[in-house]
N, C-alpha and C positions, 0 to 999 in steps of 0.2 A: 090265249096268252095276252098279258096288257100288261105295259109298261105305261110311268107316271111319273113324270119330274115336276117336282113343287121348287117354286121358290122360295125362302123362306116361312118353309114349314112352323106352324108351331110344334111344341112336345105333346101337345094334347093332340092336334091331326097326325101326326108322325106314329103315335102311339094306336092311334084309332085304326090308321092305312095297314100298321101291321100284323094286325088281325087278319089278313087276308093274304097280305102282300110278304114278301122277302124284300131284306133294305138289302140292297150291297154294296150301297155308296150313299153317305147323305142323300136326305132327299128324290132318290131314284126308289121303285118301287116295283119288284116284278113278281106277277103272279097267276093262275090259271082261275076266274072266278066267271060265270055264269054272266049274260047281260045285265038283270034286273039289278044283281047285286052290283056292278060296276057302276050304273045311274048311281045308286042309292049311295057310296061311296064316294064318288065324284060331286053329286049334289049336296052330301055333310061338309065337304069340304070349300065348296062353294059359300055355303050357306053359312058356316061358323068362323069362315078369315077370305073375308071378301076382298082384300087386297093384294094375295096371294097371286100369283104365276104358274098355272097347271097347264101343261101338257100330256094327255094320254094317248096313248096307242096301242091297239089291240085289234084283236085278230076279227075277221070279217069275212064274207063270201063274197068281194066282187075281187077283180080281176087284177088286183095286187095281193090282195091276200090278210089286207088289214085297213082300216079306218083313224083316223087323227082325228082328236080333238082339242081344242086350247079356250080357256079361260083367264081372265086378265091378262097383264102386261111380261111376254118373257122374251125372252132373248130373238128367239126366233119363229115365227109363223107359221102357218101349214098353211099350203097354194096347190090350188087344182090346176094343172094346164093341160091339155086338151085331155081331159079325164083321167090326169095321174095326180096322184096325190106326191106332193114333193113339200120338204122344208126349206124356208126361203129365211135368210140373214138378216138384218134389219139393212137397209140403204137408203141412202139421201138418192132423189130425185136427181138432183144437181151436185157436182162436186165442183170446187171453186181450185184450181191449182194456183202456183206460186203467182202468177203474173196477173190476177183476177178476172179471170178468162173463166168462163161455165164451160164446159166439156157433158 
């Protein structure tokens, strides 16, 4: 199984992904396709709207039971901590509160 959030898909990637894929939401894409073929999908789409936001997730043998991967700039990131795979929110380092005080 592999799931696939694009950001600003074009109609031409959206149209391409669903060749393979089921849409059920803008831009979300799920489907049951083979390794090679999921590269070869992930790298058109790479390779033809290179400022795009991809996250994929699909099924795997280690000890979650699936694999992340992200390409360009999206909302949220995929973070290994002591060998789990977890999605991580985007955060500032430092937060500045009302009194100009870092915390």
């Amino acid at each position: 199984m592999t799931v696939i959030v694009i950001n600003d898909a074009t109609p031409a990637i959206r149209g391409y992904l669903k060749r393979w894929f089921v849409e059920p939401k803008p831009n979300v894409f799920v489907g049951t396709v083979n390794r090679r073929v999921r590269k070869r999908v992930l790298e058109y789409a790479r390779r033809n709207a290179p400022g795009i936001g991809l996250l994929a997730i699909s099924s795997d043998n280690s000890s979650q039971g699936f694999e992340i991967e992200s390409f360009g700039e999206t909302d949220r990131r995929p973070t290994r901590i002591c060998g789990i795979n977890v999605i991580a929110e985007k955060w500032s380092e430092e937060e500045e509160n009302v009194d100009g005080q870092t915390f």
